[in-house]
DRENDO-1510 file (C-alpha; in Angstrom, 1 decimal, always signed):
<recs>
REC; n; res; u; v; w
REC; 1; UNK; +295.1; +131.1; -6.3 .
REC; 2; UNK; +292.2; +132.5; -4.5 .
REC; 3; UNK; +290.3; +130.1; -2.2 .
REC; 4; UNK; +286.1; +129.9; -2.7 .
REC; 5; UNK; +284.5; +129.7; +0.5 .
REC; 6; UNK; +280.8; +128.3; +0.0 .
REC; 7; UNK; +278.3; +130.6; +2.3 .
REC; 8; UNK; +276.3; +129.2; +4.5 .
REC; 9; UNK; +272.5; +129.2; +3.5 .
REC; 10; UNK; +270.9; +132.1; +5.5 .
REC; 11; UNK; +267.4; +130.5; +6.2 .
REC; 12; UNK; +266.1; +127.1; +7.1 .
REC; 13; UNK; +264.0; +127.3; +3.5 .
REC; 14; UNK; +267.2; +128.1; +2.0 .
REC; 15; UNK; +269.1; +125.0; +3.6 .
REC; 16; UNK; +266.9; +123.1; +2.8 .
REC; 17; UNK; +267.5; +123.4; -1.2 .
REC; 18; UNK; +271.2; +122.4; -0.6 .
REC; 19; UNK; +272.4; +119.2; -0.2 .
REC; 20; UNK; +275.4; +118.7; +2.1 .
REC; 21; UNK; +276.8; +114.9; +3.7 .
REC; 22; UNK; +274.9; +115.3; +7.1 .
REC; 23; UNK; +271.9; +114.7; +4.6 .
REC; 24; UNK; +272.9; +111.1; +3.8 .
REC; 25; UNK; +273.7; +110.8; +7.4 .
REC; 26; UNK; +270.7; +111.4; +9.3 .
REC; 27; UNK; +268.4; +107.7; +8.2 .
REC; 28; UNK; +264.9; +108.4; +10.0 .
REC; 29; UNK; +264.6; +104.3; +9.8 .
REC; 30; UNK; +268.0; +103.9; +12.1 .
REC; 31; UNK; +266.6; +107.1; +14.1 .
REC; 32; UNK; +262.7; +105.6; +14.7 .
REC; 33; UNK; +264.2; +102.3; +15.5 .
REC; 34; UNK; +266.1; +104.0; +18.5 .
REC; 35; UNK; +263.1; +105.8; +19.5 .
REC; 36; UNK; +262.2; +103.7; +21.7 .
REC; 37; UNK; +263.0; +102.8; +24.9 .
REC; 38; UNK; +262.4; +99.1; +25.2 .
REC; 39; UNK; +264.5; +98.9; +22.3 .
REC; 40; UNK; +267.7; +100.8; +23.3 .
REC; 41; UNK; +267.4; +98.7; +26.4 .
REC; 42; UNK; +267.7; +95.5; +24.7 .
REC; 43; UNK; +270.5; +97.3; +21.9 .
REC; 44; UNK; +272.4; +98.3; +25.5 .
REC; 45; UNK; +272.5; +94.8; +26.5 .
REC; 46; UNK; +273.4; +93.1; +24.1 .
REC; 47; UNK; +276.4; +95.9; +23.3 .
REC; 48; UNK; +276.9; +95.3; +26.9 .
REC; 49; UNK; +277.4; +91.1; +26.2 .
REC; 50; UNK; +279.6; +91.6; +23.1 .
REC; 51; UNK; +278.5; +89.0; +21.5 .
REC; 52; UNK; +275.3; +87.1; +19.5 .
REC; 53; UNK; +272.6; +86.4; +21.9 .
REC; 54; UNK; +269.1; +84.3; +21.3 .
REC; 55; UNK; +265.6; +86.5; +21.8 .
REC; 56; UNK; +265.5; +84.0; +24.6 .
REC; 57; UNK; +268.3; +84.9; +26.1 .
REC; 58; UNK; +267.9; +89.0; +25.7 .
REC; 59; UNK; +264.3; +89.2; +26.5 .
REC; 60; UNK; +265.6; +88.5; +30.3 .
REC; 61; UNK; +267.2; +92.0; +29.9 .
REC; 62; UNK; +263.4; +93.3; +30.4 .
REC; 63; UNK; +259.9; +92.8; +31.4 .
REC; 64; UNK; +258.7; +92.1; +27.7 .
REC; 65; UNK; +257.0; +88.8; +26.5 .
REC; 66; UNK; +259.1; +86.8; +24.3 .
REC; 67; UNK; +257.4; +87.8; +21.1 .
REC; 68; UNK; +257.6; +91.3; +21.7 .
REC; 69; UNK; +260.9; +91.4; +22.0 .
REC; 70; UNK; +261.6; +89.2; +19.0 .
REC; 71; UNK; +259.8; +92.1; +17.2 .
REC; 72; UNK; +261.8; +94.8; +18.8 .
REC; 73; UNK; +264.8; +92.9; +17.6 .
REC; 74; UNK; +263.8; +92.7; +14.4 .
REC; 75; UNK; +262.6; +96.1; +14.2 .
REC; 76; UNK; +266.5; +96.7; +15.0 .
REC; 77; UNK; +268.2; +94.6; +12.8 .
REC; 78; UNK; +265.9; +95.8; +9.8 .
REC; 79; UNK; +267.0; +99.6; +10.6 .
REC; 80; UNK; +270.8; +98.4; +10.3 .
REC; 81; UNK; +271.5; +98.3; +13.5 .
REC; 82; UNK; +271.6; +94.4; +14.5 .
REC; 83; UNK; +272.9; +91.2; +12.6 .
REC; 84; UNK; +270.6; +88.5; +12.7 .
REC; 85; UNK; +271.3; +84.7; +12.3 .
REC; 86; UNK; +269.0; +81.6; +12.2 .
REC; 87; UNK; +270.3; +79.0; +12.8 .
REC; 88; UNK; +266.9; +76.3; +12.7 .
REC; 89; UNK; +263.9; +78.0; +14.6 .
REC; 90; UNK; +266.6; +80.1; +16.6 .
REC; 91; UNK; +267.5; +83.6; +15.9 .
REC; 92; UNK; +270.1; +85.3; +17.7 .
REC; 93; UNK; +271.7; +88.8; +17.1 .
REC; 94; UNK; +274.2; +91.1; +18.0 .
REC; 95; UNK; +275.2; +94.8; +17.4 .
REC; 96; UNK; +276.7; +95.7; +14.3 .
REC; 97; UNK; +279.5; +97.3; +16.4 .
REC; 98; UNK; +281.8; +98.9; +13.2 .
REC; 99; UNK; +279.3; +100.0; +11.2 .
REC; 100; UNK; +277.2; +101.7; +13.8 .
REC; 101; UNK; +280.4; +103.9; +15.2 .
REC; 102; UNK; +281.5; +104.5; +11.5 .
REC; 103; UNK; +278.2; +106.0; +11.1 .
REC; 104; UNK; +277.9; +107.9; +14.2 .
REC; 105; UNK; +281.6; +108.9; +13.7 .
REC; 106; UNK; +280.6; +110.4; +10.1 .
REC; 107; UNK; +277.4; +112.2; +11.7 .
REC; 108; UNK; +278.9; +113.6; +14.2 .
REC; 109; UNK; +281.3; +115.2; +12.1 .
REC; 110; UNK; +278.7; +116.4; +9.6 .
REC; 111; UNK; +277.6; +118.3; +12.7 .
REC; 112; UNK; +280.4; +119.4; +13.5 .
REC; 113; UNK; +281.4; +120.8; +10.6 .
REC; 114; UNK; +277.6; +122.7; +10.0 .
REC; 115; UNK; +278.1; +124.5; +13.4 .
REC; 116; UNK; +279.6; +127.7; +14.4 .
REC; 117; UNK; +282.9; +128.1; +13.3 .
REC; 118; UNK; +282.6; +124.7; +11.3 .
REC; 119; UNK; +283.7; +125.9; +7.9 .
REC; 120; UNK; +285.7; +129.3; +9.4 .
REC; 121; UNK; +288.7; +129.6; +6.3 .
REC; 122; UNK; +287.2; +127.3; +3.8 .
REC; 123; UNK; +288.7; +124.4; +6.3 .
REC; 124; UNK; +286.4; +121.9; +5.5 .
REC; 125; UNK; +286.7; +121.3; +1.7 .
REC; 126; UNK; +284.1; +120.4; -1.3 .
REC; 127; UNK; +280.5; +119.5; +0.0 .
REC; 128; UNK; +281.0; +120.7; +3.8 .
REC; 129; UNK; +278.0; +123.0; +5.0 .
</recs>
């Protein structure tokens, strides 16, 4: 039995007609809602806590009124990112720890698998780049 190997499209117009996993990996919303840098700050503390914190409680990570950073964390948990829970007039969040490493791990292995040597002997199966 003689193994297909898919070719690799040879230009970026040409990539861009195929559709391969990394393109269900790469979410602009999870993406813009790490763009900025108030925002990882607050995601890196509360990582850092391990655990549900109130807006109160995380907007002493940084220099931000209160409502800003209610919005930042929102902002977050809308991309995916954070769980939120009200509980009354208090919200308080936390990182979605396994779903944001399952999808980094998945990403990074789209990547891995679209760079050089990625694919060399057809190693990477149905769909890879």
């Amino acid at each position: 039995m003689v193994q297909l190997r898919k070719r690799r499209p040879r230009t970026p117009l040409a990539a861009a007609g195929v559709s391969r996993p990394i393109d269900g990996l790469l979410d602009a919303g999870v993406f813009k809602a790490l763009s900025d840098p108030t925002r990882l700050r607050l995601l890196a503390c509360l990582a850092k806590c391990g655990r549900a914190c109130g807006v109160g409680e995380v907007a002493q990570c940084c220099a931000v009124d209160l409502s800003v950073v209610s919005r930042h964390l929102a902002a977050l948990a809308d991309a995916g990112v954070l769980e939120s829970s009200k509980q009354g007039r208090s919200v308080s969040y936390r990182v979605r720890y396994t779903e944001m490493t399952e999808m980094f791990r998945a990403l990074a292995d789209a990547l891995e698998a679209c760079g050089p040597g990625g694919c060399e002997g057809g190693a990477c199966g149905p769909g890879c780049c």
